[in-house]
C-alpha positions as CSV (number, residue, x, y, z in Angstrom):
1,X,120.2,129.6,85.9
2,X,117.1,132.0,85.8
3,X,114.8,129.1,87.2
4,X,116.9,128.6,90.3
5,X,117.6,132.3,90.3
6,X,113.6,133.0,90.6
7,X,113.0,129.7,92.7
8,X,115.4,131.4,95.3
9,X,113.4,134.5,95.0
10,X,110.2,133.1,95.8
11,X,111.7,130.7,99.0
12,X,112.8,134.1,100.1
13,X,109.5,135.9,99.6
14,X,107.5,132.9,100.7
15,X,109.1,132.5,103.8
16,X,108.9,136.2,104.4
17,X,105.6,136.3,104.3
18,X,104.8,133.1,106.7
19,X,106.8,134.7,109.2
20,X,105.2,138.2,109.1
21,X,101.4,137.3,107.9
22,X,100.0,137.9,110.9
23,X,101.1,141.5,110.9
24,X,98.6,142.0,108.0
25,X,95.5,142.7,110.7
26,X,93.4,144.2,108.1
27,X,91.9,146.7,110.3
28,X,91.1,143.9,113.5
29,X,93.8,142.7,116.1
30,X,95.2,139.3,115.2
31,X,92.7,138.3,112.2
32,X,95.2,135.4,111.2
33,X,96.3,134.0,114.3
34,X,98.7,131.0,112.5
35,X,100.0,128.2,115.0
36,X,103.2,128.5,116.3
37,X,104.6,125.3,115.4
38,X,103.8,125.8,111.7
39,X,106.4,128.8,111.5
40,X,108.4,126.1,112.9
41,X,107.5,123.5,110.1
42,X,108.2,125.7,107.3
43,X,112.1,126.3,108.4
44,X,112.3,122.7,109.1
45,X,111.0,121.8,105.5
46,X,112.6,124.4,103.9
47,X,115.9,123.4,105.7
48,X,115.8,119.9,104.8
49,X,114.6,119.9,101.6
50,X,117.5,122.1,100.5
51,X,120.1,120.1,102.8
52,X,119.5,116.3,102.7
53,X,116.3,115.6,100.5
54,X,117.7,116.4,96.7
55,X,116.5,112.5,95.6
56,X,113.3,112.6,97.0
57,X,112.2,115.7,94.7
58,X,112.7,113.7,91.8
59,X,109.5,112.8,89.6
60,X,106.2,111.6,91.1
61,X,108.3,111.3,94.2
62,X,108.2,114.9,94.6
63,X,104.3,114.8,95.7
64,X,105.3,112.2,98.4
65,X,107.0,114.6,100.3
66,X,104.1,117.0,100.2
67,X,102.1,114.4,101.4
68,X,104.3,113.7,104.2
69,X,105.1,117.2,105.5
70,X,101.1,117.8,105.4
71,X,100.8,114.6,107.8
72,X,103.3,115.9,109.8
73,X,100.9,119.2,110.1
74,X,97.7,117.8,110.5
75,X,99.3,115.3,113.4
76,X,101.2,118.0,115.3
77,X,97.5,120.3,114.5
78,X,95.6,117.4,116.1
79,X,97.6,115.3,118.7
80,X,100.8,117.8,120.0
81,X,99.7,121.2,119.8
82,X,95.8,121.1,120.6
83,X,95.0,124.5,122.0
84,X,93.1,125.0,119.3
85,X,90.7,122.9,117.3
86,X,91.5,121.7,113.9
87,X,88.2,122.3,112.4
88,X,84.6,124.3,113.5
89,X,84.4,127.7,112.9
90,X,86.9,130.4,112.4
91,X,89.5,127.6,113.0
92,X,88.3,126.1,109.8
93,X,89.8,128.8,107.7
94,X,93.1,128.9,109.7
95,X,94.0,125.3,109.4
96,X,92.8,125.7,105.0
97,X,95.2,129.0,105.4
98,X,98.2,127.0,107.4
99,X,98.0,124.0,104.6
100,X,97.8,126.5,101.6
101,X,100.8,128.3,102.7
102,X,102.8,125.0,103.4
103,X,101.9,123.7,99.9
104,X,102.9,126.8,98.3
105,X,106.2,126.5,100.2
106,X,106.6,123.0,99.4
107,X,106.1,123.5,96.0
108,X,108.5,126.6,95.4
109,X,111.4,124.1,97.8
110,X,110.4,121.3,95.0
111,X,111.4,123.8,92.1
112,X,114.5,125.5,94.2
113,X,116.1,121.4,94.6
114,X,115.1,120.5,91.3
115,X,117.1,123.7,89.8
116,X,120.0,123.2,92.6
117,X,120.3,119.7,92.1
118,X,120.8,120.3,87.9
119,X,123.4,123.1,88.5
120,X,125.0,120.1,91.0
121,X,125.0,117.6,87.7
122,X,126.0,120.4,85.4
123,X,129.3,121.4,87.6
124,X,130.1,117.6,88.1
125,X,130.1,117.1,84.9
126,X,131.7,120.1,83.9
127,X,134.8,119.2,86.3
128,X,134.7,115.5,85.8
129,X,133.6,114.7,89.2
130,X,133.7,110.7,89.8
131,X,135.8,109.9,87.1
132,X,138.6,108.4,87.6
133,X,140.9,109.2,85.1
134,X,141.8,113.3,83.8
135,X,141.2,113.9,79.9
136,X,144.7,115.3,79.7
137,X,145.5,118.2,76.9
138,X,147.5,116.6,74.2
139,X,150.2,119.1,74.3
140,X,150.5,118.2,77.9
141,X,150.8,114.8,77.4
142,X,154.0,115.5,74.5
143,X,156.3,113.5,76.6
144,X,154.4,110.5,77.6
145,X,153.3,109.8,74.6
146,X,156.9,110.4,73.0
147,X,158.2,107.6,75.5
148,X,155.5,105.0,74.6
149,X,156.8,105.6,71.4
150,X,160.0,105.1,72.2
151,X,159.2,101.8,73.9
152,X,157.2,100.5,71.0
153,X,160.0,101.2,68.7
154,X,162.6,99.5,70.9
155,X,160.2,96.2,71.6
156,X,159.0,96.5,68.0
157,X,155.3,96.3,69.2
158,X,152.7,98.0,68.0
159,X,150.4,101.1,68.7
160,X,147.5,102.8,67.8
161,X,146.1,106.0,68.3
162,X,142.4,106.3,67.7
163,X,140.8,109.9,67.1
164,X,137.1,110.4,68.1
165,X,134.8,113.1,66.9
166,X,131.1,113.4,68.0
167,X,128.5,114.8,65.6
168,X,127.9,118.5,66.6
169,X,124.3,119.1,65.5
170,X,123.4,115.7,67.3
171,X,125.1,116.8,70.3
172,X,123.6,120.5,70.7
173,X,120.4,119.1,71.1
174,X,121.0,117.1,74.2
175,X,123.1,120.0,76.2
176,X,121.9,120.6,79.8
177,X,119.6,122.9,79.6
178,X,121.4,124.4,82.6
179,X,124.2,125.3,80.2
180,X,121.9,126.6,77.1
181,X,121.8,130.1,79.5
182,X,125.8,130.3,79.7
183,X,128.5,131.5,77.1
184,X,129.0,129.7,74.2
185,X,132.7,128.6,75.3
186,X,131.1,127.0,78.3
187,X,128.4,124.8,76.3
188,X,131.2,124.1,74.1
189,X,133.4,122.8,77.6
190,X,130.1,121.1,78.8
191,X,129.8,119.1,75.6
192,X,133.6,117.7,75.4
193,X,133.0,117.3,79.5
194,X,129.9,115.3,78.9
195,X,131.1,113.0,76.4
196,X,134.4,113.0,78.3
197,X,132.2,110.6,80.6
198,X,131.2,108.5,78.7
199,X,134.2,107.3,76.9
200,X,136.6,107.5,79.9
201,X,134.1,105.0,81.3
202,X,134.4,102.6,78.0
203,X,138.4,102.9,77.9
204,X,140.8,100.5,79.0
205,X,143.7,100.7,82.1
206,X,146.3,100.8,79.7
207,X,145.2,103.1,76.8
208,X,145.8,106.9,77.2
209,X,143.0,109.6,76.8
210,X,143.5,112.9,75.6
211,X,141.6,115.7,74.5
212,X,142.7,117.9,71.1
213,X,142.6,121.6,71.8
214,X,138.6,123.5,71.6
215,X,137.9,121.3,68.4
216,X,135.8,119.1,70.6
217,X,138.2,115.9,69.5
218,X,139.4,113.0,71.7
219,X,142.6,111.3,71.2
220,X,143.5,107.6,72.5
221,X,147.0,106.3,72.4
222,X,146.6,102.6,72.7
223,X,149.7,100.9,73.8
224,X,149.6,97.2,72.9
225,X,147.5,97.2,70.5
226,X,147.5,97.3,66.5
227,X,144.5,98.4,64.3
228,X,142.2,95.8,64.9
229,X,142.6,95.8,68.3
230,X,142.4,100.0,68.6
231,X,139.1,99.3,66.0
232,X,137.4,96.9,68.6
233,X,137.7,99.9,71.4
234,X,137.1,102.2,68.8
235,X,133.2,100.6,68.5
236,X,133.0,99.6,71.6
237,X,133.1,103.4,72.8
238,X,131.0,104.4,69.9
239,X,128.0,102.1,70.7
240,X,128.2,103.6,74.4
241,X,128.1,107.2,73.5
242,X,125.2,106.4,71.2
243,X,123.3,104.5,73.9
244,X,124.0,107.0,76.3
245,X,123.5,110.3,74.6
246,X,122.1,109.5,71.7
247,X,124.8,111.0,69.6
248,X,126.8,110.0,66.5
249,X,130.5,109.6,66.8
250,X,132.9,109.3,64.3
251,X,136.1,107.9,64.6
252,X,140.0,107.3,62.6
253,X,142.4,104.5,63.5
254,X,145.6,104.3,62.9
255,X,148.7,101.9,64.2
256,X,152.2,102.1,64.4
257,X,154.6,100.5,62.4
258,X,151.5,99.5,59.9
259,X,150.3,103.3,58.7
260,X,153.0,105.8,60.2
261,X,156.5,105.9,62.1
262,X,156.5,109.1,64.0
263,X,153.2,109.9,66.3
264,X,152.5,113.5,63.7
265,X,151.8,111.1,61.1
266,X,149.6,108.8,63.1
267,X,147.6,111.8,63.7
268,X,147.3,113.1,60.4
269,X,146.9,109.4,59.5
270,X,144.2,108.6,62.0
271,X,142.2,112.3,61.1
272,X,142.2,111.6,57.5
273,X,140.4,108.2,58.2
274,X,137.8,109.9,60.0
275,X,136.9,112.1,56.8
276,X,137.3,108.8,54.5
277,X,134.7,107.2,56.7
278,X,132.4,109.9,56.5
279,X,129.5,109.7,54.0
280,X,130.1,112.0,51.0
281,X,127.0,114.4,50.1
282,X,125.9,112.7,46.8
283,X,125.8,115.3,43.4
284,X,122.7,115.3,41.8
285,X,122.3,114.5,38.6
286,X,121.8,116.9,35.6
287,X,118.1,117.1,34.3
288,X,117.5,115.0,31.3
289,X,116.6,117.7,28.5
290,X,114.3,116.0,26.0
């Protein structure tokens, strides 16, 4: 937030000055005498960088639109507006001066989209944006998931509920670095947003995502589907969340009728299978006295 904060800061003050440099006469009567078209340029740069042109600031491509914006000068310089020569002379120093001041304003809009366009990605995620299902609170979700027990019961089929827990010192690393300069309850929502993504994308139709209170836990109800089946999504979710962010996430299964009759116990079923999965910290052995 302080990058795009300052990136603003300098647009502002760059601009400002383009438009008023000429006013600095130095003791003489119109010592920079900048074409009029190039005030003109600036806003239009400016302007559409900020508007429609957030992809083409990405990377190397960045130095493409430079490029492009300085062709646009040294065309308009040479072909449109020709009152003035383009080099020879004192006009030599005002066409160096008109490119310098472009470039620096190009290069302050290239900082000001990269920063806008990272706040953009950081919201989206944040709220979810383009995904199609909610992560629903699991108290929310109390009477939905009480009827799909219901119908499992009464059609004596199965379900599962697996429980999903991402490895917190993996995951700190790879926060937005948007969010690093925010309250800690806000990375905390960013992290459960971001890998919110990534396994609503990996779930199927019928199964049922929820998330478990600030503890940074996902819950699936999987309708259908006993242990081996809830398993199979189970590492199929895993093995995108680790190609995607890099992070390890741990995971408890547990079905209905198999493990627990009453959805409280599949929880405390399903949570105590993530801590039996987990590797236990080996003791070290007592020295040998000889």
């Amino acid at each position: 937030m302080k990058r795009l904060r300052y990136s603003l800061a300098a647009l502002i003050g760059g601009l400002t000055f383009l438009f008023n440099v000429e006013r600095l006469d130095l003791g003489e009567v119109n010592i920079i005498d900048i074409s009029s078209f190039v005030y003109l340029l600036g806003f239009l740069s400016a302007v559409s960088a900020i508007l429609f042109a957030f992809p083409l600031w990405k990377g190397s491509r960045s130095g493409a639109v430079v490029v492009f914006w300085i062709v646009v000068y040294l065309v308009n310089k040479q072909f449109i507006f020709d009152d003035r020569p383009l080099w020879g002379g004192i006009h030599t120093y005002i066409t160096i001066t008109e490119v310098a001041m472009l470039s620096v304003l190009l290069g302050i809009l290239r900082q000001l989209t990269q920063g806008l366009h990272e706040f953009e990605a950081a919201v989206a995620t944040l709220t979810l944006t383009g995904v199609n299902r909610k992560v629903r609170a699991l108290v929310d979700a109390e009477t939905e998931i009480q009827d799909r027990m219901l119908l499992s019961r009464r059609h004596k089929r199965p379900m599962s509920v697996v429980v999903f827990e991402a490895d917190p010192e993996g995951y700190a690393i790879r926060t937005h670095r948007v969010v690093e300069e925010v309250q800690r309850g806000m990375a905390n929502r960013y992290m459960i947003a971001t890998l919110a993504n990534v396994v609503l994308a990996n779930l199927r139709r019928t199964d049922l995502p929820l998330e478990q209170g600030a503890n940074g836990r996902f819950v699936v109800v999987c309708p259908e589907t006993d242990a081996g089946g809830a398993r199979a999504v189970a590492r199929n979710v895993e093995r995108a969340v680790k190609a995607a962010l890099g992070v390890d996430l741990d995971y408890g299964v547990a079905s209905f009728p198999d493990n627990a009759v009453t959805f409280d116990e599949l929880m405390r079923h399903a949570e105590s299978d993530i801590r039996d999965d987990q590797p236990l910290t080996p003791t070290p052995e007592p020295a040998v006295q000889s």
